[in-house]
Each structure stands twice: as C-alpha cells, then as structure tokens.
C-alpha positions, -999 to 999 in steps of 0.1 A, spaced: 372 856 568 396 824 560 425 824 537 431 797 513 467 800 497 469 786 460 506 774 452 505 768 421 520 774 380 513 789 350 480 761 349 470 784 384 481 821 372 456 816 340 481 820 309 457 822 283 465 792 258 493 797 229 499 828 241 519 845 271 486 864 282 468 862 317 425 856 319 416 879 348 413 871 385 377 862 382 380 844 352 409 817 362 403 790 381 409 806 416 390 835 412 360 812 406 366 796 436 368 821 455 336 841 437 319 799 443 324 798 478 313 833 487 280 823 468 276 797 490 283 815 520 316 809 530 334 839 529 369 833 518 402 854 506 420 833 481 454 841 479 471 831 444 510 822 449 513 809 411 548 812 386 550 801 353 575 768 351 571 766 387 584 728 395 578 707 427 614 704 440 637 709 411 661 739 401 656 751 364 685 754 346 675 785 323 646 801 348 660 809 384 630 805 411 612 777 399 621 753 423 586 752 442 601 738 471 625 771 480 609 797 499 578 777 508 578 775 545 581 818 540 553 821 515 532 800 543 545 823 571 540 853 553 505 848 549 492 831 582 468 822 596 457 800 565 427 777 567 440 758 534 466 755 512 458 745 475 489 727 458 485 727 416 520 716 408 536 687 389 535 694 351 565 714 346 586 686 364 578 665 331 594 693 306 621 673 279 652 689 299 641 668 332 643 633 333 619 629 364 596 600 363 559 601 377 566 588 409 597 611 417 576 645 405 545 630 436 568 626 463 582 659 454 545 672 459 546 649 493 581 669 500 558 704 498 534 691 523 557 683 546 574 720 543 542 731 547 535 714 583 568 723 592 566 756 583 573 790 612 538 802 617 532 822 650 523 804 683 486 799 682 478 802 645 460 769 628 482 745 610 465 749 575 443 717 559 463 707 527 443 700 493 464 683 465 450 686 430 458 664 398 465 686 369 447 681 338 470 654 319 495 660 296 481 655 257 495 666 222 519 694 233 512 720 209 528 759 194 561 763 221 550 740 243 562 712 215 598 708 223 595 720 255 573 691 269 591 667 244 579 630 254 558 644 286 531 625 276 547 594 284 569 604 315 539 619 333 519 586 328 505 574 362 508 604 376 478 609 391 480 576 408 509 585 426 497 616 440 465 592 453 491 577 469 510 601 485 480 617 493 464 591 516 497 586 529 503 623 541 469 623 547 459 653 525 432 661 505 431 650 473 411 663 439 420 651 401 410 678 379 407 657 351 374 643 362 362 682 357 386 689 321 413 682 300 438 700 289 434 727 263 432 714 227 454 746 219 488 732 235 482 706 254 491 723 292 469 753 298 432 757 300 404 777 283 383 797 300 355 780 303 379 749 317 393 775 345 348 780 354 346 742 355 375 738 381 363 769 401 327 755 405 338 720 411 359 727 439 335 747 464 320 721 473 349 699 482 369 733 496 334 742 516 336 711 531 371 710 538 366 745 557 338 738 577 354 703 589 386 723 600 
C-alpha cells in the first residue's frame, strides 16, 4: 500500500465554514481522495499533516508552530517511505499581520520542496513525488476571518501564477484548485462540503497518475 502525506492548513484539516468545527475524514478533501483512489484501484493510505494558520515559512507572532517550514524534514522522516507528498499551503501567509507579497509566500512553497528532497529518510526508501496545489483564492473575507485576512484579496493576487512558476522550476507537480471551486461564500477561506467532494474526485486522477508514473 503507498502513502501520500498531505501537509497542509485549516483549508486541509476541513474546518467547517464560520465555525471552529471539523467535517469528518471522509468528508474533507483528503478523505475523498483517498476513498477516490481506492475506487479506482489504487490502494493508498493518506496521511493528513494539516494545522490551522499553518504558514509556508513564517513564525506567527500570536500562534507558536505555524511556521510550515519547522519540523518538516521530521514529519517526512517519520512517515517514510512516502510515494507523494501533497503541499496545500499559502493562504495564511496573506493574513493582515504579514506583509508578504504573492511571490515571496511561492518561493516559500519552493523552500518546502526543497526540505522535502533533502529530508533524512532511511537508505533505500523512495524519494517521494511532490504535488503542489493552488488554494481556492482569497474572496470577501467574511465572520472572524474579516480583520484577520484584512486586504488579502489584494496581496495574494497572482498567486497562483507564481506557484506555476516555481513549480516547473522545481519540477513538481502542480494542481490549481480553483479550476474545481472557490472559496466558500461563508468567509471567504474555507470550503463546504460538497467543495471538499469536488477536490477529492478531481485529484485521483491526476494523483493515480502521478503514482503509477513513479
């Protein structure tokens, strides 16, 4: 059975939107991926790594442990041999209290695959297969996301356009979720639940293939 590790935020760990709730495992996004792929024959164990206001590679001033890039090579060590690693990270880099422009929050992605290549696995395990995804785009913060997110709309602009970038760059695989959704009408970040179904189905293919080229 092959492992795919999702490293990911509160967009990843399902928070139910305007509230501080969680949609079960096989109702967020990876769960469906993971139900997907098995119906199409490729058994899998996804592995969900995903924490609310998780950034790429910046500190947090009021949350400790949200600096994505702290502890990765670990979280990839720990849970070798991995076939792929899912990255869904980039929105919380665009919160009011950060500055951090659209290009600066992708190479912080691009610093993630690098730790990720790098990382201590055992002699002889596989180096995992790297899939970047675009989160769904920043509209309307809404409820507590409305200060919080303060003029995100605007930093995150282009976003998705670096990540293309740095993704043929590194050479990673690369998926926009907002060709499947936006973001939830309810604040503006999360998604419903039939928006987490949509993801789930519309990545096994692309993961399938990604697995069966490796």
């Amino acid at each position: 059975m092959k492992q795919i590790l999702v490293y990911s935020d509160s967009v990843g760990w399902g928070m139910v939107p305007g509230t501080r709730e969680r949609f079960p495992f096989d109702q967020r996004w990876p769960g469906v991926l993971e139900n997907a792929l098995d119906g199409l024959g490729a058994g899998v164990r996804v592995i969900e790594n995903s924490l609310a206001g998780r950034k790429t590679v910046w500190d947090d001033p009021w949350r400790p442990g949200r600096n994505g890039a702290v502890g990765l090579a670990e979280v990839i060590e720990i849970n070798s041999p991995l076939a792929l690693v899912v990255i869904q990270l980039g929105t919380n880099d665009f919160q009011a209290p950060h500055d951090i422009p659209a290009w600066a929050s992708a190479a912080g992605v691009g610093r993630l695959v690098d730790i990720i290549r790098q990382a201590p696995i055992e002699p002889g395990m596989p180096r995992p297969g790297i899939l970047v995804l675009v989160p769904p785009d920043i509209v309307e913060p809404k409820g507590a996301n409305v200060l919080k997110f303060q003029g995100a709309p605007a930093r995150s602009k282009g976003f998705g356009d670096a990540l293309k970038a740095m993704a043929e760059q590194k050479q990673v695989g690369l998926f926009d979720l907002n060709r499947v959704t936006a973001a939830s009408t309810l604040d503006g970040i999360h998604l419903d639940r039939d928006q987490h179904a949509a993801i789930g189905q519309a990545l096994a293919p692309v993961v399938a293939r990604m697995l069966a080229a490796a």
